[in-house]
LOVEX-144743 format. One line per 3 residues: number of its first residue (from 1); their letters; for each residue x, y, z of N, C-alpha, C, CB. Coordinates in nm, 3 decimals. Last residue first. Glycine has a CB too. Example, Ala and Ser with C-alpha at 12.3 -4.5 7.8 and 13.67 -1.06 7.14 Angstrom:
2	sa	1.285,-0.225,0.708,1.367,-0.106,0.714,1.290,0.003,0.787,1.408,-0.060,0.572 | 1.319,-0.569,0.780,1.230,-0.450,0.780,1.320,-0.330,0.780,1.131,-0.447,0.905
***
This chain:
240	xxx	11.781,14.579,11.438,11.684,14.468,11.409,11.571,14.520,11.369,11.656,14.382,11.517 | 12.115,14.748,11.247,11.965,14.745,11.320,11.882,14.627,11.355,11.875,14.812,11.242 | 12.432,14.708,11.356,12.347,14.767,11.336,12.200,14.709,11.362,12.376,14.803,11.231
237	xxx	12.642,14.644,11.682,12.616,14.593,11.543,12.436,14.701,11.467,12.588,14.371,11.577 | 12.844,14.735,11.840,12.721,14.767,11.835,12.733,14.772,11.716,12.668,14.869,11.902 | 13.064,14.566,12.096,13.074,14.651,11.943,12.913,14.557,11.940,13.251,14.607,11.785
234	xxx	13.248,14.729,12.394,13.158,14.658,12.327,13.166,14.667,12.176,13.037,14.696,12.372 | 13.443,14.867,12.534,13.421,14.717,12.592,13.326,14.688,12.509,13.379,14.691,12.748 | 13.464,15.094,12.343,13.565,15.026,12.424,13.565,14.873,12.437,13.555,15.078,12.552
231	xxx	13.241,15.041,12.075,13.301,15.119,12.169,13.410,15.059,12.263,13.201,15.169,12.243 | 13.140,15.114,11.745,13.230,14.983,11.818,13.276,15.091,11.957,13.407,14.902,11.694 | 12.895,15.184,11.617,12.921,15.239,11.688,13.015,15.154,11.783,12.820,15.291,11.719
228	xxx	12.798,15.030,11.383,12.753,15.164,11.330,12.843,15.227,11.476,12.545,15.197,11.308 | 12.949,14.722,11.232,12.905,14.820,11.347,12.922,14.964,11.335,12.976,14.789,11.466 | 12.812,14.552,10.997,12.948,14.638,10.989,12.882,14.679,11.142,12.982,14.782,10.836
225	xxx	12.506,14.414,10.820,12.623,14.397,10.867,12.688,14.558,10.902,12.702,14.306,10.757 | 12.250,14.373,10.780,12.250,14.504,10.939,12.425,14.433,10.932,12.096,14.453,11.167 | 12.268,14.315,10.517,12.220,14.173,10.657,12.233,14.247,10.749,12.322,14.016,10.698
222	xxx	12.373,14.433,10.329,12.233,14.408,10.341,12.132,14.287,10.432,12.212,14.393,10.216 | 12.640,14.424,10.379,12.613,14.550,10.407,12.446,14.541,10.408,12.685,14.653,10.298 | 12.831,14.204,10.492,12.724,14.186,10.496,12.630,14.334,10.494,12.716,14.101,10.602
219	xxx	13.084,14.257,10.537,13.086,14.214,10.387,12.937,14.165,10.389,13.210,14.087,10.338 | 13.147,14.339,10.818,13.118,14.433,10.746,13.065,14.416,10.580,13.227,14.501,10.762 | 13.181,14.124,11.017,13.012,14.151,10.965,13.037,14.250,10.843,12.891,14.239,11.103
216	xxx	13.443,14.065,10.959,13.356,13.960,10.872,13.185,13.989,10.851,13.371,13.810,10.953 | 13.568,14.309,11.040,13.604,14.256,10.940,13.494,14.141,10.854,13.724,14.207,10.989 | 13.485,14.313,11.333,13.423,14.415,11.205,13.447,14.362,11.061,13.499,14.571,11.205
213	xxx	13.586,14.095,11.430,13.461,14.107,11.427,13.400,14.216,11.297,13.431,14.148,11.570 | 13.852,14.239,11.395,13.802,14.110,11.326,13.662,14.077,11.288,13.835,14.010,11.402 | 13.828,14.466,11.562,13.894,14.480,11.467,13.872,14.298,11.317,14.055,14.516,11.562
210	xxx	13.764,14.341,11.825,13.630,14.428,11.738,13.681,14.412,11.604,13.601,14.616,11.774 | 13.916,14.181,11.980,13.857,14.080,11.881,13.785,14.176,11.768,13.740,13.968,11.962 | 14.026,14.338,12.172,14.155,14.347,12.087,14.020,14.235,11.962,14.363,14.253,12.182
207	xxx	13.818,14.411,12.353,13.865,14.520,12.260,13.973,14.476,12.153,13.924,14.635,12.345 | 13.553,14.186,12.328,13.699,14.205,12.397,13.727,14.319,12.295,13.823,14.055,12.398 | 13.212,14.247,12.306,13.367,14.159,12.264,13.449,14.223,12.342,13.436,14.164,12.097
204	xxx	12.877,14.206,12.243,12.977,14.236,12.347,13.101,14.161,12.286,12.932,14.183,12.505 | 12.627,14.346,11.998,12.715,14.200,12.077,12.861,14.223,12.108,12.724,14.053,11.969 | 12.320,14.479,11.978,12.425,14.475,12.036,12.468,14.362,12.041,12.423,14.521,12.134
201	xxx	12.094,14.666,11.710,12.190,14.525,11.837,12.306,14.538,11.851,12.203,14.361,11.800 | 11.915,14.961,11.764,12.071,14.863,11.745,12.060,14.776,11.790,12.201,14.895,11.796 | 11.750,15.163,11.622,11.736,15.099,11.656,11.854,14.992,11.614,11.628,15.100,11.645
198	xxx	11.677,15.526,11.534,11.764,15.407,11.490,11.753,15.317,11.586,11.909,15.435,11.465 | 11.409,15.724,11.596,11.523,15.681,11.601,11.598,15.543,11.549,11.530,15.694,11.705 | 11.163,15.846,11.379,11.184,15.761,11.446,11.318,15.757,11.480,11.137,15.666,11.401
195	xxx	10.912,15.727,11.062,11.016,15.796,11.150,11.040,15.786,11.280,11.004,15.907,11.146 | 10.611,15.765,10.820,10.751,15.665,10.941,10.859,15.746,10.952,10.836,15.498,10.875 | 10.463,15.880,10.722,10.443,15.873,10.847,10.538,15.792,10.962,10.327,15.831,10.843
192	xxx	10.698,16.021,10.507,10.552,16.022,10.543,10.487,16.012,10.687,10.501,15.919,10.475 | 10.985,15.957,10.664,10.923,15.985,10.509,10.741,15.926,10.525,11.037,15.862,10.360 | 11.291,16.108,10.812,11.167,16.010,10.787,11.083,15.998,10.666,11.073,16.036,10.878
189	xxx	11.626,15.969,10.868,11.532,15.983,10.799,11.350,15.995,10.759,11.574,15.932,10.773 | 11.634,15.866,11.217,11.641,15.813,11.130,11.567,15.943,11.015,11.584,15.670,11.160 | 11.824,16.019,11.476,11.723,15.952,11.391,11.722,15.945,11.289,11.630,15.977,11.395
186	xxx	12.002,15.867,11.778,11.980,15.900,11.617,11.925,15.858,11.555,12.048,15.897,11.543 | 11.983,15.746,12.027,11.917,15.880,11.989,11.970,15.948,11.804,11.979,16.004,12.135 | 11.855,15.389,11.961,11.973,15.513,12.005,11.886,15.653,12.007,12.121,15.531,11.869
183	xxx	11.753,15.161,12.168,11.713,15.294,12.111,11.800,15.362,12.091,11.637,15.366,12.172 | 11.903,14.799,12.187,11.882,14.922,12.196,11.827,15.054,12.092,11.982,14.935,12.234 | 11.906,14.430,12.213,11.891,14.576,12.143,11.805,14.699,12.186,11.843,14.553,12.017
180	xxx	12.060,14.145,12.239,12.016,14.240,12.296,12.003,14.397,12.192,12.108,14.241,12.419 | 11.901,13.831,12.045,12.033,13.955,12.083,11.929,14.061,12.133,12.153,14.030,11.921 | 11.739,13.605,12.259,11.780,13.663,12.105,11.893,13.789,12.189,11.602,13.750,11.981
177	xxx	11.705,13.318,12.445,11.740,13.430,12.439,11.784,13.488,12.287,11.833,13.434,12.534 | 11.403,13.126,12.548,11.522,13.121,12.469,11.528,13.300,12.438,11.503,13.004,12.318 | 11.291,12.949,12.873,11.272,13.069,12.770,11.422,13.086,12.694,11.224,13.225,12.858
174	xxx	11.215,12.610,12.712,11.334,12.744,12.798,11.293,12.827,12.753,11.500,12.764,12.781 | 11.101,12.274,12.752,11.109,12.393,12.723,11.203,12.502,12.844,10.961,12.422,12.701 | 11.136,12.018,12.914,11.072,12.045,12.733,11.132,12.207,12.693,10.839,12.051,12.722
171	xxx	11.308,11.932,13.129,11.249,12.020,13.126,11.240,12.031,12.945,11.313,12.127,13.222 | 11.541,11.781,13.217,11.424,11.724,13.214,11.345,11.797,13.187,11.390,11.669,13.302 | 11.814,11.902,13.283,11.681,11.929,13.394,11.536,11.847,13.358,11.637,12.110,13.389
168	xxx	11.922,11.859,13.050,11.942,11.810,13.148,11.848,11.785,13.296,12.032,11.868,13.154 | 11.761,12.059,12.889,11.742,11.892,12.863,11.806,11.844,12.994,11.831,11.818,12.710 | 11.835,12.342,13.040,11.651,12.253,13.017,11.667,12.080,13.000,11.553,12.316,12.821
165	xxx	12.051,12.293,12.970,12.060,12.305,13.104,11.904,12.259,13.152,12.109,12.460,13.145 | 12.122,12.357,12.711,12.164,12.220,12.782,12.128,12.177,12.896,12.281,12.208,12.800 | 11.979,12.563,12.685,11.924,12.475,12.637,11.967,12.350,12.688,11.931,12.488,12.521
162	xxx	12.164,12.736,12.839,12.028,12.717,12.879,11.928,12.630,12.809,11.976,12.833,12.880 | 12.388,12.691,12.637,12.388,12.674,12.774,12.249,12.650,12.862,12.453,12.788,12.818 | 12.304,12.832,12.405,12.309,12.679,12.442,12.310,12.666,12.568,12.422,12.602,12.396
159	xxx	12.191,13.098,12.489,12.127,13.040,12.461,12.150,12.852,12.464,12.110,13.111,12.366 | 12.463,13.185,12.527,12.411,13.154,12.701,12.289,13.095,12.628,12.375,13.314,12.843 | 12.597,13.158,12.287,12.651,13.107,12.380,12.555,13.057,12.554,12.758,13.212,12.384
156	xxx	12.434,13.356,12.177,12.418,13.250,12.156,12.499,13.126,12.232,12.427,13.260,12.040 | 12.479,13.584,12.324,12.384,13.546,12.349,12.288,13.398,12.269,12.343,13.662,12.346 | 12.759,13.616,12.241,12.719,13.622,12.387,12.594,13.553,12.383,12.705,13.770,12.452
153	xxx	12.862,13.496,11.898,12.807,13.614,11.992,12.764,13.551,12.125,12.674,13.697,11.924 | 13.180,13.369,11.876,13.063,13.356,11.892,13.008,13.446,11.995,13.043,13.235,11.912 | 13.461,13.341,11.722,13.358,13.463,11.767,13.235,13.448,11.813,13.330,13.545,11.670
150	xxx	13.591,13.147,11.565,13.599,13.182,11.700,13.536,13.296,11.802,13.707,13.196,11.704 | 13.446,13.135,11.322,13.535,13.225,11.332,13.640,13.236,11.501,13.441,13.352,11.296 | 13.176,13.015,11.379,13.317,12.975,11.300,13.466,13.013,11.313,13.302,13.011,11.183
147	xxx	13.094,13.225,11.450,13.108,13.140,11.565,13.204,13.028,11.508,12.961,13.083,11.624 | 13.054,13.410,11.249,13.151,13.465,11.392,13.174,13.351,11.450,13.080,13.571,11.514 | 12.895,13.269,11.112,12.999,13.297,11.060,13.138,13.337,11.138,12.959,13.380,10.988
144	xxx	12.655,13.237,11.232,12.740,13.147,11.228,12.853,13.168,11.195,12.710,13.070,11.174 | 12.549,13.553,11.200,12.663,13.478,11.323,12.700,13.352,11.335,12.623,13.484,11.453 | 12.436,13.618,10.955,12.615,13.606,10.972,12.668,13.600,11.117,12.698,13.747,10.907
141	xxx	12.180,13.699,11.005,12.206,13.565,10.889,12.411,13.536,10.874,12.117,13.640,10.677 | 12.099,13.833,11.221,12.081,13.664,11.212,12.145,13.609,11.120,11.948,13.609,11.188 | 12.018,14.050,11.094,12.208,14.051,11.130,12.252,13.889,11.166,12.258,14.168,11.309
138	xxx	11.870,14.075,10.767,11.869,14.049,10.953,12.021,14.004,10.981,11.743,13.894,11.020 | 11.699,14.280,10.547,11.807,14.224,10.598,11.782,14.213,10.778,11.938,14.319,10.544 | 11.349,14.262,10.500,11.472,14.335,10.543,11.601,14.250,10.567,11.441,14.406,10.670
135	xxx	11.084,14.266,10.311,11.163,14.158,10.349,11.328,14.234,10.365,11.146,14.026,10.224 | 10.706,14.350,10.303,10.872,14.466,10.273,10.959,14.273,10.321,10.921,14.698,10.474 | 10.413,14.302,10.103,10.550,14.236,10.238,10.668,14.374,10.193,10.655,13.995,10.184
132	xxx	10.107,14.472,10.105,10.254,14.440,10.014,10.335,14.425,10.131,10.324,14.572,9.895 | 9.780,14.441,10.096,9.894,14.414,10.137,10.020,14.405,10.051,9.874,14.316,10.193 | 9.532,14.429,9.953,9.637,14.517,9.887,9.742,14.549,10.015,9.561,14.670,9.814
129	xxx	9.391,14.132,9.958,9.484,14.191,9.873,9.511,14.313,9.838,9.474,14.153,9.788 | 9.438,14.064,10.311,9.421,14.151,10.231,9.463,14.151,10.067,9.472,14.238,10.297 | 9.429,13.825,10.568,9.528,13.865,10.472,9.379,13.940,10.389,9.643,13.716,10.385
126	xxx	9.373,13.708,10.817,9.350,13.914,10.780,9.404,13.888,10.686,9.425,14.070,10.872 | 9.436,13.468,10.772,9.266,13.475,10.853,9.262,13.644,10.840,9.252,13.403,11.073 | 9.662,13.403,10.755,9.560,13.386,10.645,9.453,13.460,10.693,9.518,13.239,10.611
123	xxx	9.889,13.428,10.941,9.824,13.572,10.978,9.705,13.534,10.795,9.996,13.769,10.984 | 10.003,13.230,11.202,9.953,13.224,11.093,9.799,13.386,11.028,9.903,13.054,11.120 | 10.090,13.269,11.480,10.150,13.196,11.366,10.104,13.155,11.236,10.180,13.102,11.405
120	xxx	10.055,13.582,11.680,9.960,13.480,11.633,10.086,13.350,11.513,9.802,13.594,11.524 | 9.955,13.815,11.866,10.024,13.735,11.806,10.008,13.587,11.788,10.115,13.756,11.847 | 9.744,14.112,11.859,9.762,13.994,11.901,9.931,13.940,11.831,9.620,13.908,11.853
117	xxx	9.816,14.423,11.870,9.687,14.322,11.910,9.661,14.170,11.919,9.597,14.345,11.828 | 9.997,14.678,11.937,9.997,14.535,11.940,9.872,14.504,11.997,10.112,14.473,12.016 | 9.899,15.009,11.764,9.899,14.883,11.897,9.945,14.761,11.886,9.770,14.842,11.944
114	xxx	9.922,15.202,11.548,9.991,15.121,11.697,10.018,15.078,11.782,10.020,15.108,11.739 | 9.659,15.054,11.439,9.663,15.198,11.498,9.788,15.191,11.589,9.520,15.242,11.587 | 9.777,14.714,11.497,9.696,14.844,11.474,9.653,14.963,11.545,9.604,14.813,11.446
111	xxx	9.970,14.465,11.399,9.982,14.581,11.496,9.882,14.637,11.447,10.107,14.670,11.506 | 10.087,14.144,11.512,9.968,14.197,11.436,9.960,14.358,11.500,9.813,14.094,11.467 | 10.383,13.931,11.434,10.281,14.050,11.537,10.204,14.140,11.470,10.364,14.155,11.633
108	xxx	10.390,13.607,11.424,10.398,13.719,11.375,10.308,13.838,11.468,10.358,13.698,11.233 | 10.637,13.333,11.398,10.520,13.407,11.486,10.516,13.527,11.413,10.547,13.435,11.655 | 10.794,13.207,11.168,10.794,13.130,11.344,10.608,13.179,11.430,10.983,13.251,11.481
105	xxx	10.651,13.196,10.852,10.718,13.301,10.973,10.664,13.209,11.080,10.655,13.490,10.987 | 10.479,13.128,10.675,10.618,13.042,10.682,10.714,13.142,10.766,10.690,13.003,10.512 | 10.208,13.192,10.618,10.224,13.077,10.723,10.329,13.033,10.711,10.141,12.969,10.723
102	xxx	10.280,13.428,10.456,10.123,13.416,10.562,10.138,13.319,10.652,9.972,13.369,10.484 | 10.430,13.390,10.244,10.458,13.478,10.366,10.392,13.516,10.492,10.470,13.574,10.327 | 10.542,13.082,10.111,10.406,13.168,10.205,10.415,13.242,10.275,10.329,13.115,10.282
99	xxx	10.750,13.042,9.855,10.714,13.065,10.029,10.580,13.149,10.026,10.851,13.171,10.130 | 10.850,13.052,9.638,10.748,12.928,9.645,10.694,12.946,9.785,10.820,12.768,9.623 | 11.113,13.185,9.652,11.013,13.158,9.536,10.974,13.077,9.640,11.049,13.101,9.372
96	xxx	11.260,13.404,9.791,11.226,13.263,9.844,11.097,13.207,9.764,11.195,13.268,10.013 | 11.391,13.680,9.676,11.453,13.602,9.763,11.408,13.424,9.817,11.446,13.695,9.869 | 11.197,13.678,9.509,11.279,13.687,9.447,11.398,13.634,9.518,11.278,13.798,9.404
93	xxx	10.957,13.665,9.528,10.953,13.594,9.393,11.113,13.606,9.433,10.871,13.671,9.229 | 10.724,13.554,9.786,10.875,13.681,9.767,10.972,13.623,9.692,10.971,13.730,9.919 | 10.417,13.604,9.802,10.533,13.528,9.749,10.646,13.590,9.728,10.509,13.472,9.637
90	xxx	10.154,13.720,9.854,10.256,13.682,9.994,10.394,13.553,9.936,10.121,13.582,10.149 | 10.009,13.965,9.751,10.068,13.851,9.660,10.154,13.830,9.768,10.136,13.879,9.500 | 9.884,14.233,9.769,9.834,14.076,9.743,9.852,14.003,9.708,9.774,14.040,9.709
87	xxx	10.111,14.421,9.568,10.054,14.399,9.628,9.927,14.265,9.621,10.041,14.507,9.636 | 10.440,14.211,9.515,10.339,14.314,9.479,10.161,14.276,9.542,10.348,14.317,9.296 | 10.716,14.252,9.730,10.548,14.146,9.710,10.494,14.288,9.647,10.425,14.065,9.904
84	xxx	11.034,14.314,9.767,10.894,14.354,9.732,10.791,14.333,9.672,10.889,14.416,9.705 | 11.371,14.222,9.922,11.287,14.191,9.798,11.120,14.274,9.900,11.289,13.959,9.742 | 11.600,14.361,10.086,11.575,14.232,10.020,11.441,14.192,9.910,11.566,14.146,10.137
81	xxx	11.638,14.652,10.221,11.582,14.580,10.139,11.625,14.470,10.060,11.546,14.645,10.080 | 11.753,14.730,10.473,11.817,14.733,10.381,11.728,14.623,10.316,11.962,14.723,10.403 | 11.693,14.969,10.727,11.583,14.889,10.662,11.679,14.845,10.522,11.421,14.993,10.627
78	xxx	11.933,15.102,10.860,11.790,15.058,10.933,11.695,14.958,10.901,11.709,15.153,10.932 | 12.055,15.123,10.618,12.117,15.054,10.733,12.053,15.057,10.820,12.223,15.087,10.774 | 11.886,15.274,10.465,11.947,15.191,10.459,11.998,15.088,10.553,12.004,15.235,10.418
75	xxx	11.713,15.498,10.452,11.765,15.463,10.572,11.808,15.295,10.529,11.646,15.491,10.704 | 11.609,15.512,10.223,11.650,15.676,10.309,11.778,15.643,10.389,11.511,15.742,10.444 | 11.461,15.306,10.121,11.602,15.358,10.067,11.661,15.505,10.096,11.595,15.351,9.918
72	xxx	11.305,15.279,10.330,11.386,15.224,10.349,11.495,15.291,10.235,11.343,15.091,10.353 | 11.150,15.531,10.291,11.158,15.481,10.415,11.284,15.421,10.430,11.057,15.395,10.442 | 11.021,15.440,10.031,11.076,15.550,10.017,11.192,15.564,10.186,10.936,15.668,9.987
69	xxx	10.861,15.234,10.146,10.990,15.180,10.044,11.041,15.336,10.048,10.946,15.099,9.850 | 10.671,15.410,10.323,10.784,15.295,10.336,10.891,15.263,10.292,10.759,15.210,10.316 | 10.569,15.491,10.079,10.624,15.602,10.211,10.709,15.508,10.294,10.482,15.677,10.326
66	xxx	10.453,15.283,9.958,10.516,15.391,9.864,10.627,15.479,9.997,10.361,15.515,9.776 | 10.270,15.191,10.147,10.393,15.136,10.095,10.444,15.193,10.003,10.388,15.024,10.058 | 10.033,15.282,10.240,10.124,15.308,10.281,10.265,15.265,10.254,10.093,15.296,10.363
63	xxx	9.817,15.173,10.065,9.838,15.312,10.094,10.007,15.361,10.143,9.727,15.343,10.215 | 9.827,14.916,10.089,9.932,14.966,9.962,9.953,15.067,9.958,9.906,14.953,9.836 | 9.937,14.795,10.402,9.833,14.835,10.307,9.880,14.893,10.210,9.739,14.912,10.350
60	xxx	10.245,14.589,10.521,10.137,14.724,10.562,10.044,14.715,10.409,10.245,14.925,10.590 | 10.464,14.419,10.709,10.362,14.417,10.566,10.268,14.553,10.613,10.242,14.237,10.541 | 10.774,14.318,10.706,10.708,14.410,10.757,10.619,14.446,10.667,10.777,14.504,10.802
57	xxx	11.000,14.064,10.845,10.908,14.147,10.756,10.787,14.222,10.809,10.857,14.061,10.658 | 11.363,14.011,10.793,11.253,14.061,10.897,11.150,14.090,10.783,11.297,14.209,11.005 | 11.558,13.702,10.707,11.491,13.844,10.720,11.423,13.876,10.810,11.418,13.877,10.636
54	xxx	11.832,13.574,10.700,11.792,13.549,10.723,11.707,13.703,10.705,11.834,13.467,10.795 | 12.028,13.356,10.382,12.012,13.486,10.483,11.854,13.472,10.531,12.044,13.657,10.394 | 12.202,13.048,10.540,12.075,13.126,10.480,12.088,13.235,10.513,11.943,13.092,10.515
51	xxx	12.395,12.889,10.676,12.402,12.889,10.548,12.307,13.023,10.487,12.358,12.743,10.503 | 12.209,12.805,10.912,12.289,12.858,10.909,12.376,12.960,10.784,12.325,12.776,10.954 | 12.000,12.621,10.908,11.962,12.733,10.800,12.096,12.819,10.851,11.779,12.823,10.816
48	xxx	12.059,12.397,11.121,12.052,12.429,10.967,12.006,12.488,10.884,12.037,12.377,10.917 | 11.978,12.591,11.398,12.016,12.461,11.360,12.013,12.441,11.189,11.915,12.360,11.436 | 11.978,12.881,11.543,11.882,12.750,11.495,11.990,12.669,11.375,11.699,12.818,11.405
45	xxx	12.054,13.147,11.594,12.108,13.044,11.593,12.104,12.864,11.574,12.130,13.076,11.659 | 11.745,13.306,11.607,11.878,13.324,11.603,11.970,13.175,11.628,11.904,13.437,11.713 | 11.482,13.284,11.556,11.588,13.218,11.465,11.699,13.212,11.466,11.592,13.243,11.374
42	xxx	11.241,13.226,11.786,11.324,13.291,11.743,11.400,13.241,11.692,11.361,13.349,11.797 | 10.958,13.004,11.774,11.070,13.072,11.869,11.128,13.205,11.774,11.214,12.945,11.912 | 10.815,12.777,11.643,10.746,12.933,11.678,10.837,13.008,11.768,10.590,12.926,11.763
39	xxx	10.816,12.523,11.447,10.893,12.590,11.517,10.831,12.743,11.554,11.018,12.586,11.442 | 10.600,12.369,11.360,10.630,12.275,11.442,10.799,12.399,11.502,10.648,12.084,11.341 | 10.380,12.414,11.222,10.381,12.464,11.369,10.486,12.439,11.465,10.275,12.415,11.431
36	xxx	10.334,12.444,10.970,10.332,12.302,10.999,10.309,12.345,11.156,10.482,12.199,10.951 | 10.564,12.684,10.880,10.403,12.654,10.860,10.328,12.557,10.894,10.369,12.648,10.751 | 10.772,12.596,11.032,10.734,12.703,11.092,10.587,12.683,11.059,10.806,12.835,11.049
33	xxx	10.873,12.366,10.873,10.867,12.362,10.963,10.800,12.476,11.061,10.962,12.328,10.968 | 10.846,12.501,10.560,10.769,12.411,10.605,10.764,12.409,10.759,10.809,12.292,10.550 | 11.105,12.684,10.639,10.931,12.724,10.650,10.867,12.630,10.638,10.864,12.815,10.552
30	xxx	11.290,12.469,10.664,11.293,12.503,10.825,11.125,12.576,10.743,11.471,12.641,10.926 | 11.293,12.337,10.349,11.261,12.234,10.491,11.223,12.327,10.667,11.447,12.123,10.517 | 11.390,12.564,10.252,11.241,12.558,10.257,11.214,12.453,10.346,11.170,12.535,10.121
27	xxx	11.626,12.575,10.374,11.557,12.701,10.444,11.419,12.644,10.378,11.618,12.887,10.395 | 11.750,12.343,10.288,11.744,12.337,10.410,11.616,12.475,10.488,11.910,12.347,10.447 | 11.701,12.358,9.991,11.657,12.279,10.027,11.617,12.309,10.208,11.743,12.180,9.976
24	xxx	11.856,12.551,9.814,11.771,12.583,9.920,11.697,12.511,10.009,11.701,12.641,9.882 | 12.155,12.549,9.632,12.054,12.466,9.734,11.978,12.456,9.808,12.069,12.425,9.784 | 12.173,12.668,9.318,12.136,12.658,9.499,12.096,12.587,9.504,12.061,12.731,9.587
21	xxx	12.093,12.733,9.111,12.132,12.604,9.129,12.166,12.611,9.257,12.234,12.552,9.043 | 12.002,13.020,9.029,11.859,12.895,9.062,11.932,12.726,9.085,11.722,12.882,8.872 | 12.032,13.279,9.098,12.161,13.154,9.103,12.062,13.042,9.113,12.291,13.154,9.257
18	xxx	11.865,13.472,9.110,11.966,13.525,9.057,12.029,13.378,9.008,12.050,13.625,9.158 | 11.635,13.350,9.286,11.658,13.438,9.175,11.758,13.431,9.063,11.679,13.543,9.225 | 11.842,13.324,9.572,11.780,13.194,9.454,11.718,13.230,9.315,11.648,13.108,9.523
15	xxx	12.144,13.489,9.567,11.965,13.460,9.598,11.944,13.358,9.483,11.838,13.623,9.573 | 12.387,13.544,9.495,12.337,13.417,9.561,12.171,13.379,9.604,12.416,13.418,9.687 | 12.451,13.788,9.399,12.406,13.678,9.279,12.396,13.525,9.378,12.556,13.665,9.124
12	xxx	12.235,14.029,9.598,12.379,13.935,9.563,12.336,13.812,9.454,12.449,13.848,9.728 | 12.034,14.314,9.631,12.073,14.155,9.587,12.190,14.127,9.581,12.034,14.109,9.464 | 11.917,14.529,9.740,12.054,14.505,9.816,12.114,14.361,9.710,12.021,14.458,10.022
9	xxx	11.712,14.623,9.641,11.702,14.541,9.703,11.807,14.524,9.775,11.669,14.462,9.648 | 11.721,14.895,9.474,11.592,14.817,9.570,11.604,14.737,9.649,11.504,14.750,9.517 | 11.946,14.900,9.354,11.970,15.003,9.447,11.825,14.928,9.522,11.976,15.191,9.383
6	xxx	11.953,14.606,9.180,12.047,14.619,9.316,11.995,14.760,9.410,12.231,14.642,9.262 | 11.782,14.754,9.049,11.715,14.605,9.105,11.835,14.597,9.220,11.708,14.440,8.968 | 11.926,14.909,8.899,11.772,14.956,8.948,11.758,14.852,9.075,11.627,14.930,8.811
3	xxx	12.093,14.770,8.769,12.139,14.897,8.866,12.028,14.916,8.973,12.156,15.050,8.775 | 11.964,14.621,8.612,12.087,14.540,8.713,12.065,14.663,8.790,12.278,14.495,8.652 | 11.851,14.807,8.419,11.762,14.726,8.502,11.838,14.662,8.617,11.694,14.617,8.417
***
């Protein structure tokens, strides 16, 4: 059952699951804060959930979640699974007991037939019960770690800067910057109706820092850690 439950999910004995004397206090204080309204941006570098891993999610109909999960354990390092809502059930027993997966995301994008149709911060008003959440690793959850490190990614760097630069200016609001990411031309595995090329972030370094840089994303194999493609002047961290 250990074997089974690691090849699904990616788990570490630090999920709250696994280690129920955590401290989760700070990541259920930031979804309160998202379900409440009171944050709708992007997570990259936000203020005490540093500590946290961080996810992506991706909910579809139950039709289609067999071809999905099949999806992600194809493509690993595209989609590295963190935990699976059974269907009609927006509680993700395993990474964040007690969360609302309906009203404890910043924003969410509503897609059909592949379209983007709206966005919205609270998706109660379509919930389904035979929805099932997917919950992916996000590369969000180890750049405090770089910035500890003396590494801090580029685009959290020009994110303060433009935050300092709003308060100074008297100005409430900035547009706020996430990491940059690219299409590669390698594709991915597919499986039913998903498929597709690989999809990268990127964060820029000096050629003599990659060798370090690689060193601390790589112990994150279910957070898009390690770079799938370190090149001269850059290193190309895996997927969003």
């Amino acid at each position: 059952m250990e074997s089974y439950r690691y090849l699904c999910t990616g788990l570490t004995l630090d999920l709250p699951a696994e280690n129920p004397t955590r401290d989760t206090t700070a990541a259920e204080n930031f979804r309160l804060k998202c379900r409440t309204g009171g944050h709708t941006g992007q997570t990259s570098g936000v203020e005490g959930i540093e500590k946290h891993v961080q996810a992506n999610l991706v909910i579809l109909p139950k039709q289609y979640a067999f071809d999905f999960l099949l999806f992600c354990l194809r493509n690993p390092k595209a989609c590295p699974l963190l935990d699976v809502t059974d269907p009609g059930s927006a509680i993700p027993k395993t990474v964040a007991p007690g969360a609302d997966l309906r009203t404890d995301l910043p924003k969410y994008r509503v897609w059909r037939h592949g379209k983007l149709v709206e966005e919205v911060t609270d998706i109660s008003h379509i919930w389904r019960d035979d929805l099932v959440c997917f919950l992916l690793g996000c590369s969000f959850s180890w750049e405090d770690l770089l910035t500890q490190n003396g590494l801090p990614p580029r685009h959290i760097e020009m994110e303060t800067q433009n935050r300092a630069r709003a308060q100074a200016e008297g100005k409430g609001t900035h547009v706020a910057r996430t990491v940059p990411m690219y299409e590669t031309n390698v594709p991915n595995v597919p499986s039913g109706p998903f498929a597709g090329n690989l999809v990268v972030s990127m964060r820029p370094y000096l050629p003599e820092d990659i060798p370090r840089v690689s060193e601390i994303t790589s112990r994150f194999p279910s957070s898009h850690g390690a770079p799938i493609a370190p090149k001269t002047h850059t290193h190309t961290h895996s997927h969003e």
